[in-house]
C-alpha positions as CSV (number, residue, x, y, z in Angstrom):
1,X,204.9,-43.5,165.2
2,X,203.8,-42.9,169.3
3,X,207.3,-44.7,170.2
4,X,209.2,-42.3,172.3
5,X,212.5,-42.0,170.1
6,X,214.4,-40.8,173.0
7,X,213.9,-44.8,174.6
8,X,215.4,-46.6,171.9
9,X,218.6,-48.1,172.5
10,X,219.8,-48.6,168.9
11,X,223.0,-49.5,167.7
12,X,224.3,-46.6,164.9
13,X,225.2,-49.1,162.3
14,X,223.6,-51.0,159.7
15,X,225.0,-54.0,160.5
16,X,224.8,-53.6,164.4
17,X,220.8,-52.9,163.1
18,X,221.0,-56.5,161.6
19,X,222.6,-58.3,164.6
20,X,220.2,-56.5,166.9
21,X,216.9,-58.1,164.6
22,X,218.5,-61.2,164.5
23,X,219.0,-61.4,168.5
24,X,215.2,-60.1,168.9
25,X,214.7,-62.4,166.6
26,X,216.3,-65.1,168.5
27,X,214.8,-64.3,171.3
28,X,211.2,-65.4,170.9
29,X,212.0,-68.0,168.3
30,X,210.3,-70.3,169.3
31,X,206.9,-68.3,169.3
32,X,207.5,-66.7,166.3
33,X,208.1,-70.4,164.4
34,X,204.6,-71.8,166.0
35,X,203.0,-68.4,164.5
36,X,204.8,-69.1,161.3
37,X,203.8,-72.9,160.7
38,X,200.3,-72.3,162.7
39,X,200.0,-70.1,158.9
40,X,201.4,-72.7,157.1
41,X,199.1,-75.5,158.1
42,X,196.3,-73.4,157.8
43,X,196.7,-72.5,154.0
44,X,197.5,-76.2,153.9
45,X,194.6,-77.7,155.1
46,X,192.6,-75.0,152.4
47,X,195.0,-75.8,149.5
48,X,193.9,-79.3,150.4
49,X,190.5,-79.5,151.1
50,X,189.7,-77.5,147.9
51,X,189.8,-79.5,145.3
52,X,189.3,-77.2,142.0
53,X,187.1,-78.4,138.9
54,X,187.8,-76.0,136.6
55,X,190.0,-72.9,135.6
56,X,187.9,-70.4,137.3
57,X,187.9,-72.4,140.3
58,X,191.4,-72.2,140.2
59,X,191.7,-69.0,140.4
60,X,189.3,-68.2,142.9
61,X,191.5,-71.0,145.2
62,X,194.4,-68.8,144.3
63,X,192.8,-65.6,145.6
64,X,191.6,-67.4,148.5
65,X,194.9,-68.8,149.7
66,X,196.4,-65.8,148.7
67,X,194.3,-63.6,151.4
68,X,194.6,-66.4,154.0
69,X,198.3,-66.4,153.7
70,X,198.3,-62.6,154.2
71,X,195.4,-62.3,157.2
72,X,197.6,-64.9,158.9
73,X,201.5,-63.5,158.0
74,X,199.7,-60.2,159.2
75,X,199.9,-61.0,162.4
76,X,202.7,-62.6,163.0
77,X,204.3,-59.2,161.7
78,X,202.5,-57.6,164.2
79,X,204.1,-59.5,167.2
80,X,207.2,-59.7,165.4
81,X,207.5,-55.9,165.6
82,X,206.5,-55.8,168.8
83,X,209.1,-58.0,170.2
84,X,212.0,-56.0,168.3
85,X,210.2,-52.8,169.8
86,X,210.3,-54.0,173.1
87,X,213.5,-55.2,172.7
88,X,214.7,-52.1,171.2
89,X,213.8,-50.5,174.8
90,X,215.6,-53.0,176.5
91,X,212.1,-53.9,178.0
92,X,210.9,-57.7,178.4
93,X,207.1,-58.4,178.4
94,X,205.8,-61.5,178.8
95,X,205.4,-63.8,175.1
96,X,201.6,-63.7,176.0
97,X,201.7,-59.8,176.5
98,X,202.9,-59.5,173.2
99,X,200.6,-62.2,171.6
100,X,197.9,-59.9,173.1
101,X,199.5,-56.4,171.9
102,X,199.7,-58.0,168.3
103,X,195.8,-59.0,168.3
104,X,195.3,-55.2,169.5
105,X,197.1,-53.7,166.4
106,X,196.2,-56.6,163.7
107,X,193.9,-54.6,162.1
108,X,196.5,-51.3,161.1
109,X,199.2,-54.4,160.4
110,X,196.6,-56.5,157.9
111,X,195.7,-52.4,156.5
112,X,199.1,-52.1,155.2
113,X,199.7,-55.9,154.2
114,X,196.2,-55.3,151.8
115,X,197.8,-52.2,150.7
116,X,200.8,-53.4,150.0
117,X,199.8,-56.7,148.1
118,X,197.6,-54.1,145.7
119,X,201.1,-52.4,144.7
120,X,202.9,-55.5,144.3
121,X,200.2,-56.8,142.0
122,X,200.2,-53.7,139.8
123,X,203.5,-53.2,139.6
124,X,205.1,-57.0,139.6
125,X,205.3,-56.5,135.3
126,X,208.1,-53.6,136.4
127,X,209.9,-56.0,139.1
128,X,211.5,-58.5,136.3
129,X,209.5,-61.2,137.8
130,X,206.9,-63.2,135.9
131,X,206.5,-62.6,132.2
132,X,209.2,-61.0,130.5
133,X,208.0,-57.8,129.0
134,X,208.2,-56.5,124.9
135,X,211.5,-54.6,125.6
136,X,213.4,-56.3,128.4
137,X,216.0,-53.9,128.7
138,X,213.4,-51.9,130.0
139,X,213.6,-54.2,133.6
140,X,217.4,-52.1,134.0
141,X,215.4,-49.7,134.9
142,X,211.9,-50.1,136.4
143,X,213.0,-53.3,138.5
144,X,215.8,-51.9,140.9
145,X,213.2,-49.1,141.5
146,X,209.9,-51.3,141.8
147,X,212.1,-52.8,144.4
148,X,213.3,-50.0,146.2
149,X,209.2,-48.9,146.7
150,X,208.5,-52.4,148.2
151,X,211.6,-52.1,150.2
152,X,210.0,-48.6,151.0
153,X,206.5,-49.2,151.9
154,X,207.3,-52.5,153.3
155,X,208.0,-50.3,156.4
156,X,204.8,-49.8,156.6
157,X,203.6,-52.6,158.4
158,X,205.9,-52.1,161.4
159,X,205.3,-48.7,162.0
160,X,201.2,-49.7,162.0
161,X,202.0,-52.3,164.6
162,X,203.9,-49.6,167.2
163,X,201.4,-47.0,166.6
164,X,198.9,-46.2,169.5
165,X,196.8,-44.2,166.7
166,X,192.9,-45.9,165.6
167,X,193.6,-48.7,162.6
168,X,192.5,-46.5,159.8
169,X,194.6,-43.4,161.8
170,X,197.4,-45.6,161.9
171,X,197.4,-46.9,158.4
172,X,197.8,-43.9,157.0
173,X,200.5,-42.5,159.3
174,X,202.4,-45.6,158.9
175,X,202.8,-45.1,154.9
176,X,203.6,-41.6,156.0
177,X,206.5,-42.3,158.2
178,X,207.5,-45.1,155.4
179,X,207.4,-42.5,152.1
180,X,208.7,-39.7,154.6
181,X,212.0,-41.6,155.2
182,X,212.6,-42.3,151.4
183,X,212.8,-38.5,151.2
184,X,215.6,-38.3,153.5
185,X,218.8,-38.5,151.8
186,X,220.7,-39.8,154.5
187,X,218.5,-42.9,154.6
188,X,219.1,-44.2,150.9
189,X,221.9,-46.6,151.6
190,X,219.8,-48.7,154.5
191,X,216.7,-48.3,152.3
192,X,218.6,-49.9,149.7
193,X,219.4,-52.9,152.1
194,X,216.1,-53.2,153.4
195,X,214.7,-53.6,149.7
196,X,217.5,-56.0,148.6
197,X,216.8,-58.4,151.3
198,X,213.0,-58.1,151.5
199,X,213.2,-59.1,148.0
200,X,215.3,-61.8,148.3
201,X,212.0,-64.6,149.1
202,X,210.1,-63.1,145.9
203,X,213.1,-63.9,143.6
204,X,213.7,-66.9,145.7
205,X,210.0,-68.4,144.7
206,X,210.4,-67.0,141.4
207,X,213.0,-69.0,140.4
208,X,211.9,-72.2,142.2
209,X,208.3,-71.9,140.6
210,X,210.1,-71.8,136.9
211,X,212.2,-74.3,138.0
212,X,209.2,-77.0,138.9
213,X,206.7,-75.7,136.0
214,X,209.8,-76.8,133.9
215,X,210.1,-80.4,135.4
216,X,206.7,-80.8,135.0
217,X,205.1,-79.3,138.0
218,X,201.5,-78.3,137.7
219,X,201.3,-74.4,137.9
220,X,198.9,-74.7,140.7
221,X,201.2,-76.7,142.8
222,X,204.3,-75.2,142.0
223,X,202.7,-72.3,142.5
224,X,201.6,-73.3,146.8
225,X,204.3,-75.4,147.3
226,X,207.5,-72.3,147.0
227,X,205.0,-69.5,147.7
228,X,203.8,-69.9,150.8
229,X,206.2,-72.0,152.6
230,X,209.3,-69.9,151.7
231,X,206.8,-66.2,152.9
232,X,206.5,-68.2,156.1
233,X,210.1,-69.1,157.0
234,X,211.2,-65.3,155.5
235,X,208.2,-62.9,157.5
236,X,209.9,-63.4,160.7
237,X,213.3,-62.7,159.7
238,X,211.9,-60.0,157.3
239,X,209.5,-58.5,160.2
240,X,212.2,-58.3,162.5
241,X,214.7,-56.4,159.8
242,X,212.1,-54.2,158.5
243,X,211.3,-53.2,162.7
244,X,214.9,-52.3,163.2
245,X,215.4,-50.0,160.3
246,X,211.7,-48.8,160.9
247,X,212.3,-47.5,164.8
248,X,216.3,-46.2,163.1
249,X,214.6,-44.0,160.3
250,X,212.1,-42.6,163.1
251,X,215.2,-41.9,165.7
252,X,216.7,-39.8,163.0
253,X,214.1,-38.0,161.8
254,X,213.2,-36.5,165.5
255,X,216.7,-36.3,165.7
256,X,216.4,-33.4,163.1
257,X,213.3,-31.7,164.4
C-alpha cells in the first residue's frame, strides 16, 4: 500500500478502530446510501425485466445478477475506502473528489471483488452454509477457518482502492498486504473480528433464504430478495470496517521494519 503509514492518525484499539469507521462512515452517509440503492435498483430493474423460461435461463439470470451486483458493490467499496483513508489523515476532499478517485481505482477494487467471489464459491461447502455436507461435524472445523480466509482476503479490496500501483500491479499487492498480515501473530485477534462481522450478512441471507424457501418462497426470489438487498445495506458498513483494520495492519507492519 503507497499510503504513507507515518500520516495516519489511528486510534490503538479495536474498538476505537470501530468507532472511527463508523464516524467515516457517518460522514458521507448520505453518498454512500445513493451508491448503495443506485446498485440496488439497478439489479432490480434486471431481476425484473428478465423474465426466465426455463431452468437454464435461470441460472444464467443468476450469474448475471450476480456479476451486476458485484461491478456495482465494487465501486462503492472503492469510495468507501477512500473516504475512511482520507479520513484516517484527518484530510477532507470534496464528496465529488472522492467519487472521481473511486472511478480511478475501480478496476484493482472489481480485480479483488472477482477474485474473491471465485474463493467464496469454491469454498462455500466448507463455510456451513448451503447444503449440509456427509459428515457435519466436519463444519467444527473447516467453517471458523473458511471464515477467517474471507475475513482475510476481504482486506483485499481496500488495500486495491489506496494503492497508486497499475490495476493488475495493485491487485496482486493488495492480496499480498492482506495474506501478509495473517502471518503476523500480533494481528490474529482483529483478524478474527474483521471475519466475524464480514460474515455476519452471509449468515444473515442464509438464514432468511431457508426461512422463505420454507414458507413457500420460490428459490429464485428468495434467493434476490435477502441477497442483494441485505449486501447493499452491509458493503458500506463492511467497506468502512475492513478500511480501518486494512490502514491498522499496514501501520504495524512498517512499524516493524
Amino acid at each position: 500500500m503507497n499510503a504513507a503509514p507515518n500520516r495516519l492518525r489511528l486510534p490503538a484499539s479495536a474498538g476505537g478502530l470501530v468507532e472511527l469507521a463508523a464516524h467515516a462512515l457517518l460522514e458521507r452517509a448520505g453518498l454512500y446510501a445513493l451508491l448503495s440503492v443506485a446498485v440496488l435498483a439497478v439489479c432490480a430493474i434486471v431481476n425484473a425485466v428478465w423474465h426466465a423460461g426455463s431452468d437454464v435461463d435461470e441460472l444464467i439470470k443468476a450469474n448475471v445478477l450476480t456479476y451486476v451486483e458485484l461491478f456495482g458493490l465494487s465501486y462503492v467499496i472503492a469510495v468507501v475506502a477512500l473516504g475512511v483513508g482520507t479520513r484516517a489523515t484527518e484530510e477532507r476532499p470534496a464528496s465529488r473528489t472522492i467519487l472521481e478517485a473511486g472511478v480511478v481505482r475501480y478496476l484493482p477494487v472489481l480485480g479483488t471483488t472477482l477474485v474473491l467471489q471465485l474463493v467464496v464459491l469454491y469454498t462455500l461447502p466448507l463455510s456451513g452454509m448451503g447444503a449440509v455436507p456427509e459428515h457435519p461435524a466436519l463444519l467444527l472445523v473447516t467453517a471458523p477457518v473458511t471464515w477467517f480466509v474471507w475475513g482475510v482476503l476481504s482486506l483485499a479490496g481496500p488495500y486495491a482502492a489506496l494503492s497508486a500501483d497499475r490495476p493488475a500491479i495493485a491487485i496482486f499487492g493488495a492480496f499480498g498486504h492482506a495474506i501478509g498480515a495473517a502471518f503476523r501473530p500480533q494481528n490474529f485477534t482483529r483478524l478474527c473480528l474483521v471475519a466475524l462481522l464480514s460474515i455476519v450478512p452471509n449468515l444473515l441471507d442464509d438464514v432468511l433464504f431457508d426461512a422463505l424457501v420454507r414458507h413457500g418462497v420460490a428459490a429464485s426470489v428468495a434467493s434476490f430478495w435477502t441477497s442483494v438487498p441485505i449486501d447493499v445495506l452491509s458493503v458500506a458498513p463492511l467497506a468502512a470496517l475492513q478500511t480501518v483494520f486494512a490502514l491498522d495492519f499496514a501501520r504495524r507492519a512498517a512499524a516493524q521494519r
